[in-house]
C-alpha positions as CSV (number, residue, x, y, z in Angstrom):
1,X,-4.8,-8.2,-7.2
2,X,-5.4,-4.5,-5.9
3,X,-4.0,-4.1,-2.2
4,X,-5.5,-0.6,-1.3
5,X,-3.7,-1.3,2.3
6,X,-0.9,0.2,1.0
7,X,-2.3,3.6,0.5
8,X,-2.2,3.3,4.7
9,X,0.9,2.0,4.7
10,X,2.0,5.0,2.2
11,X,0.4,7.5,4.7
12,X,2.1,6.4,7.1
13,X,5.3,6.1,5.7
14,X,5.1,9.7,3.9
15,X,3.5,11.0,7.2
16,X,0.7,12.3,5.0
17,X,-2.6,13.4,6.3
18,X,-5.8,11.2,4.2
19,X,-7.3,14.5,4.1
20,X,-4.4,15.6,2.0
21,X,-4.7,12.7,-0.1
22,X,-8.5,13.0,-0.4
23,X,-8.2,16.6,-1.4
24,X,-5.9,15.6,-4.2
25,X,-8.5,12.6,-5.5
26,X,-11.7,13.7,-5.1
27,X,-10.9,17.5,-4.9
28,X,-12.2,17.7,-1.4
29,X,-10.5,17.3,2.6
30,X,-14.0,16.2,4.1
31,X,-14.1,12.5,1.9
32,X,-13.3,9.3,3.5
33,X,-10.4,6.8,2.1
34,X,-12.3,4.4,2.7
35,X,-13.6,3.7,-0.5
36,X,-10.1,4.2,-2.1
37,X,-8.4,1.5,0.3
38,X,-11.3,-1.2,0.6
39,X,-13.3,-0.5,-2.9
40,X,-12.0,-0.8,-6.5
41,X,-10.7,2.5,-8.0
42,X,-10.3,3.3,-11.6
43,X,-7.2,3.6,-13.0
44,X,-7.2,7.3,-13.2
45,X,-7.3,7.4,-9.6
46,X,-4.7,4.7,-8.9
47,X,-2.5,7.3,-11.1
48,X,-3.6,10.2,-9.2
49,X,-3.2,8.4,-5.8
50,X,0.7,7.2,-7.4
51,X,1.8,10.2,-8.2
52,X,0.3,11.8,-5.3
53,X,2.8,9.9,-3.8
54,X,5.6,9.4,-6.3
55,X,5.7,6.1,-6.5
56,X,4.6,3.8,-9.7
57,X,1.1,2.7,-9.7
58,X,2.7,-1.0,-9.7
59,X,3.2,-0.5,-5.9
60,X,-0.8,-0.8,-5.5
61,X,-1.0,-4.3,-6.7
62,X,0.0,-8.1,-5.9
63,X,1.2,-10.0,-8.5
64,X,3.5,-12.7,-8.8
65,X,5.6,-13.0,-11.9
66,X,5.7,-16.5,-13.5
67,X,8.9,-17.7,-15.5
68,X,7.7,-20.3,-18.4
69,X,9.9,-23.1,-17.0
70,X,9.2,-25.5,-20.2
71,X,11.2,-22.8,-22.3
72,X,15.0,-24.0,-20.8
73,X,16.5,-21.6,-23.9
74,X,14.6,-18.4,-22.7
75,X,17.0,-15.7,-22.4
76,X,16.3,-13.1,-19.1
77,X,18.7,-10.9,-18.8
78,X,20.4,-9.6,-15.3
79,X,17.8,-6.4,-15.6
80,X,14.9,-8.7,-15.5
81,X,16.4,-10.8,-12.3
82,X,17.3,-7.6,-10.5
83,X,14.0,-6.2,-11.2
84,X,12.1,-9.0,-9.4
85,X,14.4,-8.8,-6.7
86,X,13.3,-5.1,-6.6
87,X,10.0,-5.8,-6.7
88,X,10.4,-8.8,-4.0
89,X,12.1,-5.7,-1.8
90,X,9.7,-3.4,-1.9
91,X,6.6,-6.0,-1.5
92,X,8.9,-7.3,2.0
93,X,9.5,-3.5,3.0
94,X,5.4,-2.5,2.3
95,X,4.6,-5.7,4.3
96,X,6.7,-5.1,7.1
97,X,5.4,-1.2,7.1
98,X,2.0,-2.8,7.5
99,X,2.7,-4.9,10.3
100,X,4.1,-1.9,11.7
101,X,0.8,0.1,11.4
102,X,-1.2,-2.5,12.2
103,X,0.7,-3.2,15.4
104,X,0.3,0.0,16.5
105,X,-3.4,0.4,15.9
106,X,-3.5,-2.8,18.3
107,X,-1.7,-0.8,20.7
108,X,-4.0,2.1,21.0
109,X,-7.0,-0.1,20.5
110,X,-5.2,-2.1,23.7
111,X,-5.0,0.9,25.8
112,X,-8.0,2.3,25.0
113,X,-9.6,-0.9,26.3
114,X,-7.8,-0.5,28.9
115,X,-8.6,3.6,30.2
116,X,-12.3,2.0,29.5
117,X,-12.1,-0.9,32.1
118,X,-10.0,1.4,34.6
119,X,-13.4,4.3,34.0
120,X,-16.0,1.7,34.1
């Protein structure tokens, strides 16, 4: 499943500007990334948007890999074990990045409530 929050969390990590990344995707600063983090992008622009920020275009999706447990004789070697573990890393570190963001957008939405009630 596409999870465009992590172009946010990716602008926040890279302390990129979404003008920056805008520019780069639809060849102008003044567009919005909202259509990019909430809508359903082609894969052209998912590869644009990756390598825009270096990172494979895998990092823009959740998926959870499913071993065939009815096949006792499959043989997964120890790249394929420590490439899920990989991939469980980075899904963790992207999550935790998010609850960052998020955390502090409640924090500024906080005191902004807050500067209101004390002007009111």
């Amino acid at each position: 499943m596409y999870n465009g929050n992590q172009i946010k969390v990716l602008l926040a990590q890279q302390q990129v500007s979404s003008a920056d990344l805008c520019e780069k995707v639809f060849g102008k600063r003044d567009a919005s990334i909202w259509q990019l983090v909430n809508g359903n992008p082609t894969a052209k622009t998912l590869e644009s948007i990756a390598d825009f920020f270096k990172v494979p275009i895998d990092v823009f999706f959740q998926r959870q890999v499913v071993v065939n447990q009815q096949a006792p004789n499959a043989h997964f070697d120890q790249g394929y074990f420590q490439l899920l573990l990989q991939t469980k890393d980075e899904l963790i570190n992207s999550k935790d990045e998010e609850i960052k963001m998020l955390k502090k957008e409640l924090d500024a939405e906080r005191k902004k409530s807050q500067i209101n009630l004390h002007m009111s």
